[in-house]
N, C-alpha and C positions, 0 to 999 in steps of 0.2 A: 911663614908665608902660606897662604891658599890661595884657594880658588875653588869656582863653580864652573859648571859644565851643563848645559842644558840642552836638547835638542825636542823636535817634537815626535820621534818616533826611532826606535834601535831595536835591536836584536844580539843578544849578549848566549855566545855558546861558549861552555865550560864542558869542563873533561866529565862531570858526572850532570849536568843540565844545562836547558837554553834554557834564559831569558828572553820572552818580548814584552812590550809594554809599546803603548803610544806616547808616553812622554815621559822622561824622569829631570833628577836634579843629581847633580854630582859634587859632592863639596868636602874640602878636606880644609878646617878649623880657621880662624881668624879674620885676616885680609884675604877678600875672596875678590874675582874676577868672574865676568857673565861671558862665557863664547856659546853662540847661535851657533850647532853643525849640521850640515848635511849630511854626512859622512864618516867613519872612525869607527876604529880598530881595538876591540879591548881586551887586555891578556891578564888574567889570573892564577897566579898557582897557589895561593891560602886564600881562602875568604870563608864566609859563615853568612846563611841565608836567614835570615827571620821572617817568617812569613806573618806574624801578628800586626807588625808596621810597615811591612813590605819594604824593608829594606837589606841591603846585601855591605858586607864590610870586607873589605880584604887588604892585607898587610904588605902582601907583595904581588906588584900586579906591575902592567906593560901597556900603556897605553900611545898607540901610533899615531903617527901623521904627517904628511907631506911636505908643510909648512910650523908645523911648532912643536914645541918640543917640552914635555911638561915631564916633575918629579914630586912624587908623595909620599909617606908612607903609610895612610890610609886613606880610606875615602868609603862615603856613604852614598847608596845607590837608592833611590826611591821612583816608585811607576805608580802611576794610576791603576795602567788593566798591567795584566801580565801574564804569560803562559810560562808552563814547566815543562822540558824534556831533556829527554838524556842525549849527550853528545860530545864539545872539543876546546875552548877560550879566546870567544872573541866575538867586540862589540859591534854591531852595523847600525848603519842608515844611510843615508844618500847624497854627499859629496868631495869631505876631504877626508882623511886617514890623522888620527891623533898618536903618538908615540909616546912610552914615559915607562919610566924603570923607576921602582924603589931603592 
């Protein structure tokens, strides 16, 4: 099973960098689902950055939420713009909290 993840704007801080971007796509293989967030929480402890296609993968990761409750064991991160700094794991934008354990 998958699914997609799309919002139009997040902020993604990990232990060795932030992410920002105004928009990405979240999808992990197959049957995929579309959820519009405001909102959400995202936690990685393995992933690997590619900057050539701008995308981020990670094997085990924690993503929250208020209302639902989601499980993968990977998933591909893709932005348009995006910045890079150093900092702590976890995803923002502006309304609900997403949650999920590998």
């Amino acid at each position: 099973m998958g699914f997609e993840l799309r919002a139009p704007s997040f902020e993604l801080r990990a232990s060795s960098f932030e992410f920002r971007g105004t928009s990405f796509e979240f999808r992990e293989r197959a049957t995929s689902f579309e959820l519009p967030t405001l909102s959400y929480e995202l936690r990685a402890t393995g992933f690997e950055l590619q900057a050539s296609n701008y995308s981020l993968r990670a094997t085990v990761f924690e993503l929250r939420a208020s209302s639902y409750g989601l499980r993968a064991t990977g998933f591909e991160l893709r932005a348009a713009s995006y910045e890079l700094r150093a900092t702590s794991c976890e995803l923002r934008a502006t309304g609900y909290e997403l949650r999920a354990k590998s």
